[in-house]
N, CA, C and O atoms as a Tinker XYZ file with bonds, in Angstrom:
   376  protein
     1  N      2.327000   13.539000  -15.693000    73     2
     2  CA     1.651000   13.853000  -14.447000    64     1     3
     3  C      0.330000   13.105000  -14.352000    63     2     4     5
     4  O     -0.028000   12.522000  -13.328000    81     3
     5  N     -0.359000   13.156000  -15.455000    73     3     6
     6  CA    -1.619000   12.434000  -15.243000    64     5     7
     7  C     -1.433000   10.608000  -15.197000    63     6     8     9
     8  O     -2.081000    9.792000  -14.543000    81     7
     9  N     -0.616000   10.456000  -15.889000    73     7    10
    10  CA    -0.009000    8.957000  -15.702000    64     9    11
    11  C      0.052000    8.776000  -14.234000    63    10    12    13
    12  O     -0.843000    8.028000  -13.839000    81    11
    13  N      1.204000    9.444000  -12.851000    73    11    14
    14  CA     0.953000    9.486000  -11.964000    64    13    15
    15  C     -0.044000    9.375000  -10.990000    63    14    16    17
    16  O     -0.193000    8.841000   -9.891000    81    15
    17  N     -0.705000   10.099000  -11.814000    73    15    18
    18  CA    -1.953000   10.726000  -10.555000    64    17    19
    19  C     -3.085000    8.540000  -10.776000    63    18    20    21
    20  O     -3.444000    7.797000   -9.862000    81    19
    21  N     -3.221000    8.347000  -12.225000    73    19    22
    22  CA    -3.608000    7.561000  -12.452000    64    21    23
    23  C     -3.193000    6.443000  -11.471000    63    22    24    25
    24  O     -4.058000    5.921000  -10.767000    81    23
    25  N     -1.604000    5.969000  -11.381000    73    23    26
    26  CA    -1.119000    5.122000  -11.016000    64    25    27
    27  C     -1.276000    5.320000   -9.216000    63    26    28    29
    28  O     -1.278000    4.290000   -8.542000    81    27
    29  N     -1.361000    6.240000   -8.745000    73    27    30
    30  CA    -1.642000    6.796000   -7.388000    64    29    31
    31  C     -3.280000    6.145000   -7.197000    63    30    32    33
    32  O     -3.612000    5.451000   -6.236000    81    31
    33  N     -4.119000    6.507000   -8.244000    73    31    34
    34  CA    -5.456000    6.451000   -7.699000    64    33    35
    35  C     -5.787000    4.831000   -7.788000    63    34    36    37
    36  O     -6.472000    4.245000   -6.951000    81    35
    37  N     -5.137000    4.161000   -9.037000    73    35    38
    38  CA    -4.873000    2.883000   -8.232000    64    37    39
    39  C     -3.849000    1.972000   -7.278000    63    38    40    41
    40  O     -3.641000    0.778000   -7.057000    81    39
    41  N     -3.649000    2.482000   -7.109000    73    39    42
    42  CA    -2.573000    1.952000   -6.063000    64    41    43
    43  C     -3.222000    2.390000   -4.335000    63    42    44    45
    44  O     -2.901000    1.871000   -3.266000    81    43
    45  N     -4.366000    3.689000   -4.633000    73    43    46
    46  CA    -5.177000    3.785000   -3.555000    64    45    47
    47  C     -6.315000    2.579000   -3.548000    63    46    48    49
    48  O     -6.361000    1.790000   -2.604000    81    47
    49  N     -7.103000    2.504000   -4.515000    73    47    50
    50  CA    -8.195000    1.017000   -4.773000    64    49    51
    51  C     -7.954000    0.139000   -4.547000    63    50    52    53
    52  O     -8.769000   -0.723000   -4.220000    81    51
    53  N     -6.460000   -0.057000   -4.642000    73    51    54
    54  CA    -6.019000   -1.739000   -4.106000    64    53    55
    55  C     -5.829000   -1.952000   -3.056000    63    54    56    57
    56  O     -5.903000   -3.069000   -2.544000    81    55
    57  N     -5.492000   -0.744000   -2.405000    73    55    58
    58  CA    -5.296000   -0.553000   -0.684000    64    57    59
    59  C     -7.002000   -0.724000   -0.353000    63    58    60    61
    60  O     -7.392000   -1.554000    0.469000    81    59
    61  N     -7.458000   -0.291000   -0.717000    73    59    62
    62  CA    -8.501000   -0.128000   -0.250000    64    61    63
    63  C     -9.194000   -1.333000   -0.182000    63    62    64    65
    64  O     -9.694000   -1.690000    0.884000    81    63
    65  N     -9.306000   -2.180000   -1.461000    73    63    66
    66  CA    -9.852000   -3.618000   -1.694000    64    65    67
    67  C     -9.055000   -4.628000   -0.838000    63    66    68    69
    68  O     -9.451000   -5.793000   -0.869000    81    67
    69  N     -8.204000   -4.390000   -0.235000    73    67    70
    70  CA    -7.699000   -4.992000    0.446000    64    69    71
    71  C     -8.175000   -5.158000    2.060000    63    70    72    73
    72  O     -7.914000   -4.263000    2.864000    81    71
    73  N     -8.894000   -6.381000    2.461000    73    71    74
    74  CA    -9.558000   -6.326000    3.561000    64    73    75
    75  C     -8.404000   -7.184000    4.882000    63    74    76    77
    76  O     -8.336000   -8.367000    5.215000    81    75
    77  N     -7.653000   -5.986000    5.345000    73    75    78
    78  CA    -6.494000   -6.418000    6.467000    64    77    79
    79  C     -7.006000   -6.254000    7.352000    63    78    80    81
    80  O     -7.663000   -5.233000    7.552000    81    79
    81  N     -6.868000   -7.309000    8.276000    73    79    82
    82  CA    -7.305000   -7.134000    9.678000    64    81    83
    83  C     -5.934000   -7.175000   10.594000    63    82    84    85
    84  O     -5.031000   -7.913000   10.201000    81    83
    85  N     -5.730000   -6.340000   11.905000    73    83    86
    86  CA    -5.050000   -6.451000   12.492000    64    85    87
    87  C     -5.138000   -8.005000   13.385000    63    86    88    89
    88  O     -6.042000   -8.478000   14.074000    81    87
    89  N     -4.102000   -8.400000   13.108000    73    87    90
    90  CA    -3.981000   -9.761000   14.150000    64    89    91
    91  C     -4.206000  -10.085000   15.861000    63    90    92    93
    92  O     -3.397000   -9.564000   16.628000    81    91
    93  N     -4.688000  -10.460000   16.108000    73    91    94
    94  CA    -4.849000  -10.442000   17.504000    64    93    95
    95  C     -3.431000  -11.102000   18.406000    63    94    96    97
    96  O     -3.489000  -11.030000   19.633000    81    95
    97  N     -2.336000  -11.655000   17.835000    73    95    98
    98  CA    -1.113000  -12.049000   18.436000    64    97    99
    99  C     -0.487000  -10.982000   18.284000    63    98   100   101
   100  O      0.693000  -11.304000   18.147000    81    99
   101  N     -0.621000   -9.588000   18.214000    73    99   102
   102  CA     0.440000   -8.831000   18.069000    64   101   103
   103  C      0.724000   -8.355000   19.772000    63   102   104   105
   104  O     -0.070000   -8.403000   20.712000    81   103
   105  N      2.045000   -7.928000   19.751000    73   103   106
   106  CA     2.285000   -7.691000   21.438000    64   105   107
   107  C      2.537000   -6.418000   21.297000    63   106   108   109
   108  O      3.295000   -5.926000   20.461000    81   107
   109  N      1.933000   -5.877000   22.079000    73   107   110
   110  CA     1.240000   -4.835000   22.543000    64   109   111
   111  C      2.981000   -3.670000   22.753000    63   110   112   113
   112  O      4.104000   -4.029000   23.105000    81   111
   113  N      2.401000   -2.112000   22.304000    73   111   114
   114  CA     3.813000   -1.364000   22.269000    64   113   115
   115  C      4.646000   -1.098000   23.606000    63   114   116   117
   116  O      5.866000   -0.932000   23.627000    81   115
   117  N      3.714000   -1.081000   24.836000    73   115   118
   118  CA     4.245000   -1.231000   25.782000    64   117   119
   119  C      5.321000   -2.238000   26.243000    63   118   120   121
   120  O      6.306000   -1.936000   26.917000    81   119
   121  N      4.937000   -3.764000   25.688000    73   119   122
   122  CA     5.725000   -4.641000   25.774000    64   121   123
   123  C      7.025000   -4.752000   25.227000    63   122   124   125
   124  O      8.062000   -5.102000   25.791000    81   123
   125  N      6.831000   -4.404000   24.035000    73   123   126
   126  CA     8.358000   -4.042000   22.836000    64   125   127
   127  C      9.108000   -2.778000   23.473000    63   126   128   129
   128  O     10.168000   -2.756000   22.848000    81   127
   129  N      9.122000   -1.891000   24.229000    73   127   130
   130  CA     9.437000   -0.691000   24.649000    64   129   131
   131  C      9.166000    0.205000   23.991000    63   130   132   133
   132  O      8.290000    0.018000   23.146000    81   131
   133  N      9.782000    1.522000   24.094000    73   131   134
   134  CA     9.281000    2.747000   23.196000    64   133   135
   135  C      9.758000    2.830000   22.562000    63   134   136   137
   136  O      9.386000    3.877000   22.033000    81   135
   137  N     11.457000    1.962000   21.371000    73   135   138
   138  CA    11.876000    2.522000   20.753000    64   137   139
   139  C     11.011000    2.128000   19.260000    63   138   140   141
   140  O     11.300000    2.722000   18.222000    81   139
   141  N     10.040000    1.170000   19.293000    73   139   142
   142  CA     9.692000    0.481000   18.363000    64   141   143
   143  C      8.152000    1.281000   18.070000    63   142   144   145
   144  O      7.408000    1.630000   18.987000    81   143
   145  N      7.915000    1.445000   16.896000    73   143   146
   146  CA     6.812000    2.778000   16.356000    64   145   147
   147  C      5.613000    2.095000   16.017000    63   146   148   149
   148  O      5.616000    0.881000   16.221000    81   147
   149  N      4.346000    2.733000   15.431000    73   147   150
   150  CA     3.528000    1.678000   14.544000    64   149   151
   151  C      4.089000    0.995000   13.332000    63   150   152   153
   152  O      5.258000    0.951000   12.949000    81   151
   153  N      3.113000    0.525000   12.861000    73   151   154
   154  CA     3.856000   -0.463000   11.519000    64   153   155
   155  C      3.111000   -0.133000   10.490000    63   154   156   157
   156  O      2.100000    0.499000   10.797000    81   155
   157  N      3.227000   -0.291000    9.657000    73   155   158
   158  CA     2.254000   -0.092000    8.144000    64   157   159
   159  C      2.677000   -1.217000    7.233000    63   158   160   161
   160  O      3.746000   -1.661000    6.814000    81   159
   161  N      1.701000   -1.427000    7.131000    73   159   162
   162  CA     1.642000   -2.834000    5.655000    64   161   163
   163  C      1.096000   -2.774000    4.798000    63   162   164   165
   164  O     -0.116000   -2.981000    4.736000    81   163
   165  N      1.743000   -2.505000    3.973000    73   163   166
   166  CA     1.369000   -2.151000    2.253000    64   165   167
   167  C      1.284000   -3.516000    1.576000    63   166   168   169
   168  O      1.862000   -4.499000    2.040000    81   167
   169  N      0.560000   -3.546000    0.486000    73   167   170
   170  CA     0.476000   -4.867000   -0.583000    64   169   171
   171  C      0.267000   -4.162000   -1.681000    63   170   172   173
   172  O     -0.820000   -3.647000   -1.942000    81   171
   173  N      1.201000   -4.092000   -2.342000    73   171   174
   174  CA     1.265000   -3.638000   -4.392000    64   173   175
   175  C      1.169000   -4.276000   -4.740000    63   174   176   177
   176  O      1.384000   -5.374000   -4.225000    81   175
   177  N      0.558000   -3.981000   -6.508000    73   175   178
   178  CA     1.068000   -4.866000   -7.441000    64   177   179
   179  C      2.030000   -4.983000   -8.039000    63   178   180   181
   180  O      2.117000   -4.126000   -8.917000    81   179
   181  N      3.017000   -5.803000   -7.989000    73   179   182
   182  CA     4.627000   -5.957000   -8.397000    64   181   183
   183  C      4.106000   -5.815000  -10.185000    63   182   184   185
   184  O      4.595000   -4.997000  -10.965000    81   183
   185  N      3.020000   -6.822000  -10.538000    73   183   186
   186  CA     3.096000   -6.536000  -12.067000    64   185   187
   187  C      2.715000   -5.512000  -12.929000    63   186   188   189
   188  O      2.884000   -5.505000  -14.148000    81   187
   189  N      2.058000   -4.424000  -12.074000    73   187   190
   190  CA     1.273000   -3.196000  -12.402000    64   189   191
   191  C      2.439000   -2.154000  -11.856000    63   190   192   193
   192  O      2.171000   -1.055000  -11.370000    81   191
   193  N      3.293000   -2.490000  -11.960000    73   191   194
   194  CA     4.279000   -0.939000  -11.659000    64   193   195
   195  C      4.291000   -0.211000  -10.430000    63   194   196   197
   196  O      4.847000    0.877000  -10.280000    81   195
   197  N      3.557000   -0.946000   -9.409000    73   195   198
   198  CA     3.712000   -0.379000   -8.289000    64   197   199
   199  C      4.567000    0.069000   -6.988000    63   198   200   201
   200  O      4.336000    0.782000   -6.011000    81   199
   201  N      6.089000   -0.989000   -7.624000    73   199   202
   202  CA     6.504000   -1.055000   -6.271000    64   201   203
   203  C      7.916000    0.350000   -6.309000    63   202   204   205
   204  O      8.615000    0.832000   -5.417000    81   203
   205  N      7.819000    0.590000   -7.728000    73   203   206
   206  CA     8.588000    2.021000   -7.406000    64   205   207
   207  C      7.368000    3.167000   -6.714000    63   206   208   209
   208  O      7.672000    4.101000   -5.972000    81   207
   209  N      6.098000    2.864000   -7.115000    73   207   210
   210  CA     5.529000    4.341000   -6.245000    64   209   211
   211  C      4.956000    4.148000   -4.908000    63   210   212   213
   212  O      4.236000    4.986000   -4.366000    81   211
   213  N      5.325000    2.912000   -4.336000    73   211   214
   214  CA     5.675000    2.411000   -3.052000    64   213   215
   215  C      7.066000    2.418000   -1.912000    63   214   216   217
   216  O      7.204000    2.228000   -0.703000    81   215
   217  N      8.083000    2.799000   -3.229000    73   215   218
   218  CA     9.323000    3.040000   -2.399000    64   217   219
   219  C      9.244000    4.646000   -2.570000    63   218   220   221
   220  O      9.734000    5.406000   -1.736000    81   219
   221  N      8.744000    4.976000   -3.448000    73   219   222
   222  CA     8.707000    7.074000   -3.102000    64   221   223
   223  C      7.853000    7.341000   -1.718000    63   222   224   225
   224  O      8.163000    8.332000   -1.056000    81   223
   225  N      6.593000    6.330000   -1.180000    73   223   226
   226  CA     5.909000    6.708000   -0.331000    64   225   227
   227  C      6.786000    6.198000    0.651000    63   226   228   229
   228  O      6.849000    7.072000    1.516000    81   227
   229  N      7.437000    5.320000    0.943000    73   227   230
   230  CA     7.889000    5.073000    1.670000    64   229   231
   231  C      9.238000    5.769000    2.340000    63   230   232   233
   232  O      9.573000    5.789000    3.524000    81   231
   233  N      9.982000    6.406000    1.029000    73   231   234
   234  CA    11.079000    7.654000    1.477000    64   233   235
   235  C     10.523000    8.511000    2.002000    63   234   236   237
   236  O     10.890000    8.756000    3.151000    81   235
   237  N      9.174000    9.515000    1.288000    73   235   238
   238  CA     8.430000   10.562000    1.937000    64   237   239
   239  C      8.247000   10.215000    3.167000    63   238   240   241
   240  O      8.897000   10.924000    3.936000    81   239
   241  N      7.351000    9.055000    3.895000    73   239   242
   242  CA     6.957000    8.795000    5.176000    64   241   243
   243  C      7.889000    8.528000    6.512000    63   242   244   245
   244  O      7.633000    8.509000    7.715000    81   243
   245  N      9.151000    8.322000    5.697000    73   243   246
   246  CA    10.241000    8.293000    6.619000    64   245   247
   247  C     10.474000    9.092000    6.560000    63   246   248   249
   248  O     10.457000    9.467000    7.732000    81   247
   249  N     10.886000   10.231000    5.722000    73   247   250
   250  CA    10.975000   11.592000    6.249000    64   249   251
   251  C     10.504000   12.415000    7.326000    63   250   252   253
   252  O     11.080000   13.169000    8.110000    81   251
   253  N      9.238000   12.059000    7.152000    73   251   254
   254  CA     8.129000   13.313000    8.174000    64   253   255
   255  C      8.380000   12.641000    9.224000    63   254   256   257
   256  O      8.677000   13.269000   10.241000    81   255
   257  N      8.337000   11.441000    9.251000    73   255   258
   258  CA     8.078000    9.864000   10.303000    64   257   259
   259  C      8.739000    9.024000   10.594000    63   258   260   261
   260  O      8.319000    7.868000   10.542000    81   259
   261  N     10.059000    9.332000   11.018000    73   259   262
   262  CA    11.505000    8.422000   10.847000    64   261   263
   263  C     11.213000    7.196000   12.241000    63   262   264   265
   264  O     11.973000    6.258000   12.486000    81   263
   265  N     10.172000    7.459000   12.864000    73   263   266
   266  CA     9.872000    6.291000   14.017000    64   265   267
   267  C      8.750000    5.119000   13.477000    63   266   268   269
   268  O      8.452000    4.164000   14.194000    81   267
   269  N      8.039000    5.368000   11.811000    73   267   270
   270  CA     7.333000    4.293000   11.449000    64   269   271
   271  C      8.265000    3.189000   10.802000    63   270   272   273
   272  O      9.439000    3.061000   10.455000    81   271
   273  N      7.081000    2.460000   10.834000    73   271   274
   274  CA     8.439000    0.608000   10.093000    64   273   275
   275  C      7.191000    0.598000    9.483000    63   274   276   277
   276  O      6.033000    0.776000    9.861000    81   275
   277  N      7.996000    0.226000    7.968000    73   275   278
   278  CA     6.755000    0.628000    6.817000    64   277   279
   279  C      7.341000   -0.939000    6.256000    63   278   280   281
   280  O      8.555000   -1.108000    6.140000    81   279
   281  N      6.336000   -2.071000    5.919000    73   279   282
   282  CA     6.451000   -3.213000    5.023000    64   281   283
   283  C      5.940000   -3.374000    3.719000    63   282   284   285
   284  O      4.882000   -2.854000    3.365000    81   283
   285  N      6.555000   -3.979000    3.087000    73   283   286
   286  CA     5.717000   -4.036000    1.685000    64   285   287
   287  C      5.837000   -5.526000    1.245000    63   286   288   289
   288  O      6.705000   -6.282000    1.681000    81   287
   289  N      4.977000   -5.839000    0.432000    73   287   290
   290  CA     4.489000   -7.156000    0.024000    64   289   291
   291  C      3.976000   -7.387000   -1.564000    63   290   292   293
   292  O      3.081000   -6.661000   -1.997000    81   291
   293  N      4.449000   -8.203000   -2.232000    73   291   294
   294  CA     3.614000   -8.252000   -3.658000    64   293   295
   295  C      2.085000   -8.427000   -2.998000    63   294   296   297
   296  O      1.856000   -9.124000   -2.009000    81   295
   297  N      1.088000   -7.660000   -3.737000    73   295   298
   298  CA    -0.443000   -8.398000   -3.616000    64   297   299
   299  C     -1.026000   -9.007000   -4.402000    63   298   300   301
   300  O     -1.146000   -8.448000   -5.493000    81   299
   301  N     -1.530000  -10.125000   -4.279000    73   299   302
   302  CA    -1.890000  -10.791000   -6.071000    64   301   303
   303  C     -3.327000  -11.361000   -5.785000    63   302   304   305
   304  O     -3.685000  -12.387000   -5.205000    81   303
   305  N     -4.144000  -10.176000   -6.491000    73   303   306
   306  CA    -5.484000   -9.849000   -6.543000    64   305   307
   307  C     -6.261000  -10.974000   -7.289000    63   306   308   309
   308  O     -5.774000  -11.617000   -8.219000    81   307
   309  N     -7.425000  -11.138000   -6.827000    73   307   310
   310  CA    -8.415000  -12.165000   -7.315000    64   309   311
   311  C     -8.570000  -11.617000   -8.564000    63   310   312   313
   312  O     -8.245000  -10.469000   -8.867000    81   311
   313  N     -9.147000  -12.569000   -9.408000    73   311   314
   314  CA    -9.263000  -12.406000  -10.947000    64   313   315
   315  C    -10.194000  -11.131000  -11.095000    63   314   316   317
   316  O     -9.798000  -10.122000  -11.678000    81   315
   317  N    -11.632000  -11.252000  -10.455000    73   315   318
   318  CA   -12.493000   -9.796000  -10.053000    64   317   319
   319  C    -12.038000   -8.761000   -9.982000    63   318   320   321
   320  O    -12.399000   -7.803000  -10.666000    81   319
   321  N    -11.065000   -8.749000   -9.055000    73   319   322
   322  CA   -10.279000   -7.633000   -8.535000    64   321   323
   323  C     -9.575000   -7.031000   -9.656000    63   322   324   325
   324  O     -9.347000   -5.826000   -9.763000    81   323
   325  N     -9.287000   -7.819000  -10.380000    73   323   326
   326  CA    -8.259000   -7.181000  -11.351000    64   325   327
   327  C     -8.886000   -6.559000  -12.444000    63   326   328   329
   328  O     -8.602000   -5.534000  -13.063000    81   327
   329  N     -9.634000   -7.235000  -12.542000    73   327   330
   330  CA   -10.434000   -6.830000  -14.154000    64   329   331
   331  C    -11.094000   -5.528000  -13.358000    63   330   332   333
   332  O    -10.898000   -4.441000  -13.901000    81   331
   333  N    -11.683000   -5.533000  -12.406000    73   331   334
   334  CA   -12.778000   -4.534000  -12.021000    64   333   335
   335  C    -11.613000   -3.151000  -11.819000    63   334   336   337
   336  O    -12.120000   -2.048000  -12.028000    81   335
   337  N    -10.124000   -3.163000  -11.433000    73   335   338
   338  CA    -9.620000   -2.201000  -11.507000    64   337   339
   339  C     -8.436000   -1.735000  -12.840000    63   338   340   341
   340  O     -7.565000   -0.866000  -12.840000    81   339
   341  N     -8.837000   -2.688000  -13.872000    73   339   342
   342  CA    -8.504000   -2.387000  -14.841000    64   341   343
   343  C     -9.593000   -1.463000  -15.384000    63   342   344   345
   344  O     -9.205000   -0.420000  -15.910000    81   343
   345  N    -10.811000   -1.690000  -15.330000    73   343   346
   346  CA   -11.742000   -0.893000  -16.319000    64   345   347
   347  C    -12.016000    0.087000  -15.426000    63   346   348   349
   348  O    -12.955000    0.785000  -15.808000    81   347
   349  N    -11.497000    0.449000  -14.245000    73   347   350
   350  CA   -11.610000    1.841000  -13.731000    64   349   351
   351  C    -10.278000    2.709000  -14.423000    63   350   352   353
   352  O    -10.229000    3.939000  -14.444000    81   351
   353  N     -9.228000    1.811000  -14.975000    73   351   354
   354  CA    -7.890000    2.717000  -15.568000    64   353   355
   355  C     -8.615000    3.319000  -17.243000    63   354   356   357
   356  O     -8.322000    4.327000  -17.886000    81   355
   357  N     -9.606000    2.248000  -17.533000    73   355   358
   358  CA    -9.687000    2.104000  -19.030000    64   357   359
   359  C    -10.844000    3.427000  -18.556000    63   358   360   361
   360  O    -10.789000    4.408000  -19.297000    81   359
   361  N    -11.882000    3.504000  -17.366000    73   359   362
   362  CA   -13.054000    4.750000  -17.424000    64   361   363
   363  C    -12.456000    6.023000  -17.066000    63   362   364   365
   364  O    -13.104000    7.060000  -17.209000    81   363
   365  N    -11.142000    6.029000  -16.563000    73   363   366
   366  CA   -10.706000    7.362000  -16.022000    64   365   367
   367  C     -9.790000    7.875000  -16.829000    63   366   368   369
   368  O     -9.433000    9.052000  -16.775000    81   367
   369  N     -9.111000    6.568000  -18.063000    73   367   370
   370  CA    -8.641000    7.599000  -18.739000    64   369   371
   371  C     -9.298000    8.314000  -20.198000    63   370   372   373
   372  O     -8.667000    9.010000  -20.994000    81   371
   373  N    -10.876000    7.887000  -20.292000    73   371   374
   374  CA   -11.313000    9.041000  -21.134000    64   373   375
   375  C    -11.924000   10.165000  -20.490000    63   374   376
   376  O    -12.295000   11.131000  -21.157000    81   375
């Protein structure tokens, strides 16, 4: 469980370090009609074990939310990035 919770709290930091901007070519929901929902775009780390606790969020969210379109993407973090959320795994787990 605490392994989890670990792998959750980064897999939240990377979302977070992740600076996405919505695109300005996107066409608008009115245009697509109503059958088409928001979107969500995820970026894991494929080498950090992430992309199974990316397909559990993604079953859960279709559950509650069977009208979202959920994407996923390897993310492959700057060298900074990585080290700086490695030694948050190495400070949280004492």
């Amino acid at each position: 469980m605490l392994r989890r919770m670990k792998l959750i709290l980064c897999f939240c930091i990377i979302l977070c370090a992740i600076g996405n901007k919505a695109d300005d070519n996107q066409v608008s929901l009115t245009k697509l009609g109503t059958k088409t929902g928001p979107t969500l775009k995820f970026f894991y780390c494929y080498s950090c074990g992430y992309r199974k606790v990316f397909e559990e969020y993604v079953n859960i969210l279709k559950q509650k939310y069977p009208e979202l379109q959920i994407n996923g993407e390897n993310y492959i973090p700057s060298h900074t990035k990585m080290l700086i959320a490695k030694l948050l795994v190495i400070i949280i787990s004492f």
